[in-house]
C-alpha positions as CSV (number, residue, x, y, z in Angstrom):
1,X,0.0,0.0,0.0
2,X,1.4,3.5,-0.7
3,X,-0.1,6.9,-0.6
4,X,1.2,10.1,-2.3
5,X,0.5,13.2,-0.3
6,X,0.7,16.5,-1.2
7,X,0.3,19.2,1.2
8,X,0.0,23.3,0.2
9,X,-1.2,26.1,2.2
10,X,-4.8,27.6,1.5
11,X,-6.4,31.3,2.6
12,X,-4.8,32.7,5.6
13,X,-3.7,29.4,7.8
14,X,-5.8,26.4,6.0
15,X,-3.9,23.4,4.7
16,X,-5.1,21.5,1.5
17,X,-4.2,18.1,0.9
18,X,-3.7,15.9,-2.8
19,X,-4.0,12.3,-2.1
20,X,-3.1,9.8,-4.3
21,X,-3.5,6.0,-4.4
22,X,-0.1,5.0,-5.9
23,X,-1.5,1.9,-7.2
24,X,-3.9,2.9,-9.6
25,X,-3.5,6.6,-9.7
26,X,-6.9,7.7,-7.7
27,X,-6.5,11.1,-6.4
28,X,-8.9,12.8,-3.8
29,X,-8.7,16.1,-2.6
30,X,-9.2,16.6,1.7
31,X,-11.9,18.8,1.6
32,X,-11.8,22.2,-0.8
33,X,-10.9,25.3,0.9
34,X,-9.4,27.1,-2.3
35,X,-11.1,25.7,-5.4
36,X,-8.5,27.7,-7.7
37,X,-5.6,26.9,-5.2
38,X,-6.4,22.8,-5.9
39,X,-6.6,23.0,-9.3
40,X,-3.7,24.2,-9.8
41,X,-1.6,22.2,-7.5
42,X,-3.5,19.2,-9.4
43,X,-2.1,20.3,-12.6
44,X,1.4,20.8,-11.0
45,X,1.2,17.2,-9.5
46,X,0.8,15.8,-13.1
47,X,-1.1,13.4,-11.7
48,X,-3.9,14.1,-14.3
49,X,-7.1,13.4,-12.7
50,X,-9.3,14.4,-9.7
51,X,-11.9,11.4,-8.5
52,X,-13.1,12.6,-5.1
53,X,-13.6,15.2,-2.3
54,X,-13.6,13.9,0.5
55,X,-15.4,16.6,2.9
56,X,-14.8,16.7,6.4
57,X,-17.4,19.1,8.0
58,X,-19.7,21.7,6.7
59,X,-17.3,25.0,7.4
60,X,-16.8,27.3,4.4
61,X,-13.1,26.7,4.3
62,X,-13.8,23.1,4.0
63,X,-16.5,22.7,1.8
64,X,-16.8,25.7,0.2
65,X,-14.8,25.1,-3.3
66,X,-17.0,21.4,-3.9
67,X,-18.6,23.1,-6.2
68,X,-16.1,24.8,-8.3
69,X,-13.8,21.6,-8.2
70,X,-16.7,19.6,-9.6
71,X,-17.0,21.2,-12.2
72,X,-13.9,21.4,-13.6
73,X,-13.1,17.6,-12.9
74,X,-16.0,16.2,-12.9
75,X,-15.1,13.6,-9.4
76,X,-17.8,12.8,-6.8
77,X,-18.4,14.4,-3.6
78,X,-18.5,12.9,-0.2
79,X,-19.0,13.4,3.2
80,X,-21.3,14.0,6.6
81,X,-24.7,14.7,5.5
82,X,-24.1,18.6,7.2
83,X,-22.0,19.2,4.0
84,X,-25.7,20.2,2.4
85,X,-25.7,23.0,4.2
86,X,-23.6,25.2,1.7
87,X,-22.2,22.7,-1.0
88,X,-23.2,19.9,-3.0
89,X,-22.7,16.8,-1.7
90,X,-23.1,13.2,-3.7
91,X,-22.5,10.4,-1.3
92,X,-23.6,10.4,2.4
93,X,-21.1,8.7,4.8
94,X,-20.9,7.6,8.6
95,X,-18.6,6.2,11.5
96,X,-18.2,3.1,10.3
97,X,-18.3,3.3,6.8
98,X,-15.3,3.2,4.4
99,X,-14.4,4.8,1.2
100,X,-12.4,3.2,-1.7
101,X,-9.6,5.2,-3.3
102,X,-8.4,3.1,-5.7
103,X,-7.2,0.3,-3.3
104,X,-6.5,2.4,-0.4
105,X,-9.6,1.9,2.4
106,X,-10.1,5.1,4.1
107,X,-11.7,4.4,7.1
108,X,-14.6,6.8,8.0
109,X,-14.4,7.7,12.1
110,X,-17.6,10.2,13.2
111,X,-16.0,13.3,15.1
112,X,-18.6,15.0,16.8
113,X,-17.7,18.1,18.3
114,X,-16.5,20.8,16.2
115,X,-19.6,20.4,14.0
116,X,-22.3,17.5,15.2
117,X,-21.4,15.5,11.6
118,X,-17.8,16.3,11.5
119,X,-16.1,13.0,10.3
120,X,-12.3,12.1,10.2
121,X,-10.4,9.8,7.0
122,X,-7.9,7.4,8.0
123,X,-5.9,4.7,5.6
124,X,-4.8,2.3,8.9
125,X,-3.0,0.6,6.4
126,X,-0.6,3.9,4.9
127,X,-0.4,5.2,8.7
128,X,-2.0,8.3,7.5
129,X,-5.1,10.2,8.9
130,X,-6.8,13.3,7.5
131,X,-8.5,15.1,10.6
132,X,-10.3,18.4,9.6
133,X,-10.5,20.4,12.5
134,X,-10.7,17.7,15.1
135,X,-7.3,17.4,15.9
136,X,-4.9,20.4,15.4
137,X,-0.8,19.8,16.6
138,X,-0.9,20.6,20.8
139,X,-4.9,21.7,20.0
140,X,-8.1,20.8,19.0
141,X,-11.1,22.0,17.3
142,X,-13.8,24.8,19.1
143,X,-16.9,23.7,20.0
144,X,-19.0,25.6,17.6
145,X,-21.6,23.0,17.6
146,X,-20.9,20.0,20.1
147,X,-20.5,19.6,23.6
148,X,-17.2,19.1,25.6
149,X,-18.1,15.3,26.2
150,X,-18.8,14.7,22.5
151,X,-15.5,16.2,21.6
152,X,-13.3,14.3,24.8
153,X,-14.7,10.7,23.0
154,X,-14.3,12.1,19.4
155,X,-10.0,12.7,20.7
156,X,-10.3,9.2,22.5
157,X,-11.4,7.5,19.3
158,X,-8.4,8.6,17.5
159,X,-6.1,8.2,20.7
160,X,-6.7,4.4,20.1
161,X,-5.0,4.1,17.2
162,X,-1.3,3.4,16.4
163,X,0.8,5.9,17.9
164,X,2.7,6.4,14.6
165,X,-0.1,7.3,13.0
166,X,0.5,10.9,11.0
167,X,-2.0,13.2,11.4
168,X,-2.6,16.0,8.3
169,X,-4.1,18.5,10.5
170,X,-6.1,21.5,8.6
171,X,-4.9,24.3,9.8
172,X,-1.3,26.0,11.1
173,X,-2.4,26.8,14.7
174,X,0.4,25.1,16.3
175,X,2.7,28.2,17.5
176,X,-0.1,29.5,19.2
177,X,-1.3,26.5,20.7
178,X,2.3,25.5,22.0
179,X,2.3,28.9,24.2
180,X,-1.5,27.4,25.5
181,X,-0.1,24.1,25.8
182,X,3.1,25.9,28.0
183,X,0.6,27.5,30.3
184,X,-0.2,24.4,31.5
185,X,2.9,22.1,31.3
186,X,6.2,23.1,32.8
187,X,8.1,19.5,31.9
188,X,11.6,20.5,30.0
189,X,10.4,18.4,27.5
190,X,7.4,20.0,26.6
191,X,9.8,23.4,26.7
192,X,11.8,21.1,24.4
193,X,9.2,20.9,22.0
194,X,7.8,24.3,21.4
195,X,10.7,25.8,21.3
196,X,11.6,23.4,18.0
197,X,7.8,24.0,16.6
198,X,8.9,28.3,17.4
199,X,11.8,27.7,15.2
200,X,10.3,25.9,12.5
201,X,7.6,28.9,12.3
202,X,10.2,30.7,12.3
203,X,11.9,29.4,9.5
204,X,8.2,29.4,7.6
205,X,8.3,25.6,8.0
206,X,5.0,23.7,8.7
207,X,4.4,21.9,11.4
208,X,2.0,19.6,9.5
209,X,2.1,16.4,9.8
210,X,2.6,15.5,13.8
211,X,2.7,11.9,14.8
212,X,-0.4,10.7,17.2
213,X,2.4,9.8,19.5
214,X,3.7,13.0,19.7
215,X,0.1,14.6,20.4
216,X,-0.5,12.1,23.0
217,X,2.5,13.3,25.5
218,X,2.0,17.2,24.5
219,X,-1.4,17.4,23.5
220,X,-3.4,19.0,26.3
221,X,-6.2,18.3,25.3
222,X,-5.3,14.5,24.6
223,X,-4.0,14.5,28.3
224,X,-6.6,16.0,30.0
225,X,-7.7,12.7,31.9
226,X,-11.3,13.1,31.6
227,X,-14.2,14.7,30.2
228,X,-14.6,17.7,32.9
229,X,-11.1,18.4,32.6
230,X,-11.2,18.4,28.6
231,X,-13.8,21.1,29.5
232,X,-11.9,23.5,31.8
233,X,-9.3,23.1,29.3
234,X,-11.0,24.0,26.4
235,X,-12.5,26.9,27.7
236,X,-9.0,28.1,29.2
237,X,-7.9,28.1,25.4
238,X,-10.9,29.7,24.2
239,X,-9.7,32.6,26.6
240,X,-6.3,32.6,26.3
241,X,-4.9,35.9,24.9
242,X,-0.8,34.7,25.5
């Protein structure tokens, strides 16, 4: 099994992703936050086709190019029912369910938390996991439509998978959740680690992909214990200004 990835920036601090499914040449795009900006990093890739969206959630910055993108390649769309909300939307999919690309299974997880539909793509196979705005590096997604407990199971269901699993995050937040994630964590290791994500920022690096691992000793919000704590913490975040 082998996955191509191909990972650009998008509007202010989104990340779009290419996918392709070495084996037969499917390619998906992760959501569309830039219609133009995918198009033309599919015509750089040279990879000559465009079979699916795969959306995410229902935000703008996700969903908001399907249309555009459609219509100049003609792939399907999928996703969380929600997506109907401001963009077309072909094939309706669940926790649970899977999605072919090529030969690589994608694995559908249901996210609820930032949105009530949000879902989550992973190929357990490849390693690789395409999160939306679930899981950010040292951060998660706001609660704009879910509770605290929805979101504290959504991070547990992808805290139980392998912890080398690489997680394409969709957004650059990570600077500013590593001085949140400081606040609250005074180990010389987590010091360790922001300081290297300050310097790659720095450099104009990404920080995208992190490794669940990773997120699983930093994370606050992955080591937040339980549900009540996930809360307090996720409001602290909402209010920090540092």
């Amino acid at each position: 099994m082998a996955l191509d990835i191909r990972m650009f920036p998008c509007l202010g601090d989104n990340y779009g992703f290419l996918v392709r499914d070495a084996a037969t040449g499917a390619v998906a795009t992760i959501d569309t936050p830039d219609a133009d900006r995918i198009l033309a990093e599919l015509e750089a890739t040279g990879w000559g086709r465009l079979d699916l969206i795969l959306n995410t959630h229902w935000h703008a910055d996700h969903a908001g190019g399907n249309a555009a993108v459609q219509a100049a390649t003609n792939c399907e769309i999928v996703g969380p029912e929600e997506v109907r909300k401001i963009a077309p939307l072909d094939r309706v999919v669940a926790g649970g369910e899977t999605v072919m690309l090529g030969e690589t299974a994608l694995e559908v997880t249901a996210t609820p938390g930032h949105t009530l539909g949000h879902v989550v793509y992973r190929s357990a196979a490849d390693g690789e996991a395409f999160v939306g705005d679930t899981l950010f590096a040292l951060g998660c997604g706001r609660l704009f439509e879910g509770t605290a407990d929805q979101m504290f199971a959504s991070l547990g269901a992808l805290a139980a998978w392998s912890d080398d699993t690489r997680i394409w995050c969709a957004h650059e937040y990570t600077a500013s959740n590593a001085r949140f994630a400081l606040s609250l964590d005074d180990r010389p290791e987590m010091k360790a680690h922001a300081e290297a994500i300050f310097a790659a920022r720095a450099r104009g690096q990404a920080t995208v992909p992190t490794v669940l691992g990773v997120e699983k000793r930093f994370n606050p919000f992955l080591t937040a214990g339980d549900a009540a704590e996930f809360a307090r913490r996720r409001a602290a975040k909402d209010g920090f200004s540092g």
